[in-house]
Steps between C-alpha positions, in 0.01 A plus 500: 500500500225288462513202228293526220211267413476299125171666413620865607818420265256359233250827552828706464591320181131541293533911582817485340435314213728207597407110611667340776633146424714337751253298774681652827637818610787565673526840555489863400901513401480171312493447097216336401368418184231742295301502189407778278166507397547746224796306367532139572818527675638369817743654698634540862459752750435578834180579635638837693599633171145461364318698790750758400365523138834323316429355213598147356767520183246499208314764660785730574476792281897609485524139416266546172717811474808331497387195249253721246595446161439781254272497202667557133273824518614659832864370384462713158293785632770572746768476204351773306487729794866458518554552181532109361380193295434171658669282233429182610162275483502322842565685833734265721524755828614776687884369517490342141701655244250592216628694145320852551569772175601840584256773287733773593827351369368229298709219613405180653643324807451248788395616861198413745219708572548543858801718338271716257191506790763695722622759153860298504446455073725259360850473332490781253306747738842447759766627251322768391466646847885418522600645187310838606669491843810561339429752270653808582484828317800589256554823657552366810716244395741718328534696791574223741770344218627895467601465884677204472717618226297284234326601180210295324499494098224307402136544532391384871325134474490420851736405830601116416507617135844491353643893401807633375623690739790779491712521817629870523827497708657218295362589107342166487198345278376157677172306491348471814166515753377770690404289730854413563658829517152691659455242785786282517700772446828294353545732195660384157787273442780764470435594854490151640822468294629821668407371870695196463807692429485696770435228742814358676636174384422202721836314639513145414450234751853336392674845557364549837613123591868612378517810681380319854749218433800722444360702821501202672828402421696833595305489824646150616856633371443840727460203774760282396277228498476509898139487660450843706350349769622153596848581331548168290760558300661366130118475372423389146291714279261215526556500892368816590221788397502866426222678752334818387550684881188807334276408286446845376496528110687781523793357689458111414771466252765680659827259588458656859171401568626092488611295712638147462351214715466146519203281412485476898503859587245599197237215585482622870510847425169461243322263760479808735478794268355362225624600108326824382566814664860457709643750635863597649375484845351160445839396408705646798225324732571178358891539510475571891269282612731204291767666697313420817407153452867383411619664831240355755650181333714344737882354381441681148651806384398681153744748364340810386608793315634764718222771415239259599684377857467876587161552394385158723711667787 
């Protein structure tokens, strides 16, 4: 591409309306600096974007767009389409929150005009569309409440509206919402009361401590407070542990299902299998491969019970 001359640029410049003002040019890509003629304002750009037919920032028009301020006459002309007063004498902006008076429900609140331009309205406009959304006929209310075994006695107001409300199967006047029996469907109070009798009582924490302490206890008696793996005998209570062999709930507290083992003996066996989900032939594993290690063990020899000495034969 050939380089471009300072009087071709400067020819360019007077078509366009512009002036160029820096004293050398560099190139098409570069920013240099132009004038508006119409305006009086200097900006940069590059000369490749003015052959185009871009314009500078005051001449954009989506820039004018962007910063045109409305008149108080297009402001309140567009208001009474919509059905409202411009209350106020000064108009600040689009974004500005302005006091604007609705004819309709003759009430007068804060919101911006971008928000009435696009038919949003303001405060009062909002309930009312609310308050119609949940409106239901009476008829069809009655029936709904008639299938759940409810009865309404006063006139229908509305859904969050408080009613007093008869509940059929338990002969019961209460004041509630149709909103909360209708679509939260939790009924009155007598049939909360009535579902929290039939649910099972919870067991308290310190009751379920006391009934795995005196499980623990039996177990290590079972055992005679000798470790079922290693064999170390005359153990304190303190000494040694009782070890769920199934962890099924079924099955868990069962005196069978324990064993009684050292601090030793647990610790290893938890390192390999880890402590959720044991199971009995996790445990026999364990036993015989202990079994193993203290025979390879030369000048050492580890009494076992009899049933396990046949088992490891």
């Amino acid at each position: 591409m050939k380089k471009m001359k300072l009087t071709t640029v400067e020819d360019l410049c007077l078509e366009k309306g512009l002036e160029f003002i820096d004293k050398k040019y560099a190139n098409k890509s570069f920013q240099h600096e132009f004038k508006c003629l119409k305006h009086n304002k200097v900006y940069k750009s590059s000369t490749e974007s003015i052959e185009k037919g871009c314009y500078l920032d005051c001449c954009n028009p989506m820039n004018k767009m962007k910063f045109r301020k409305h008149t108080i006459k297009e402001v309140r002309e567009t208001c009474t389409e919509n059905g409202f007063d411009f209350m106020d004498d000064e108009y600040g902006g689009i974004n500005k929150k302005h006091y604007f008076k609705c004819l309709e429900h003759r009430e007068i609140h804060k919101s911006t005009y971008k928000n009435i331009k696009r038919g949003r309205g303001i405060h009062c406009c909002k309930r009312i569309k609310i308050v119609e959304k949940l409106r239901l006929s009476e008829d069809y209310v009655a029936s709904k409440l008639q299938e759940l075994k409810f009865k309404l006695i006063d006139n229908y107001k509305g859904l969050k509206n408080r009613h007093l409300i008869k509940c059929l199967s338990h002969n019961r006047i209460q004041v509630s919402t149709l909103d909360h029996i209708l679509n939260k469907k939790k009924g009155l109070q007598c049939c909360k009361s009535e579902k929290l009798r039939a649910r099972p009582r919870r067991i308290h924490k310190k009751h379920r401590v006391a009934k795995t302490r005196d499980w623990k206890e039996e177990v290590k008696k079972k055992d005679d407070f000798i470790c079922q793996i290693c064999n170390k005998k005359k153990l304190d209570s303190k000494e040694c542990v009782a070890h769920r062999v199934n962890e099924n709930k079924k099955i868990a507290n069962e005196i069978s299902n324990g064993k009684c083992l050292c601090f030793n003996c647990s610790s290893e066996f938890h390192k390999v299998y880890g402590f959720s989900d044991n199971t009995k032939e996790q445990f026999k594993e364990f036993s015989f491969s202990a079994y193993k290690k203290q025979r390879e063990k030369p000048g050492r020899i580890m009494k076992l019970n009899p049933k396990r000495a046949r088992r490891a034969a």
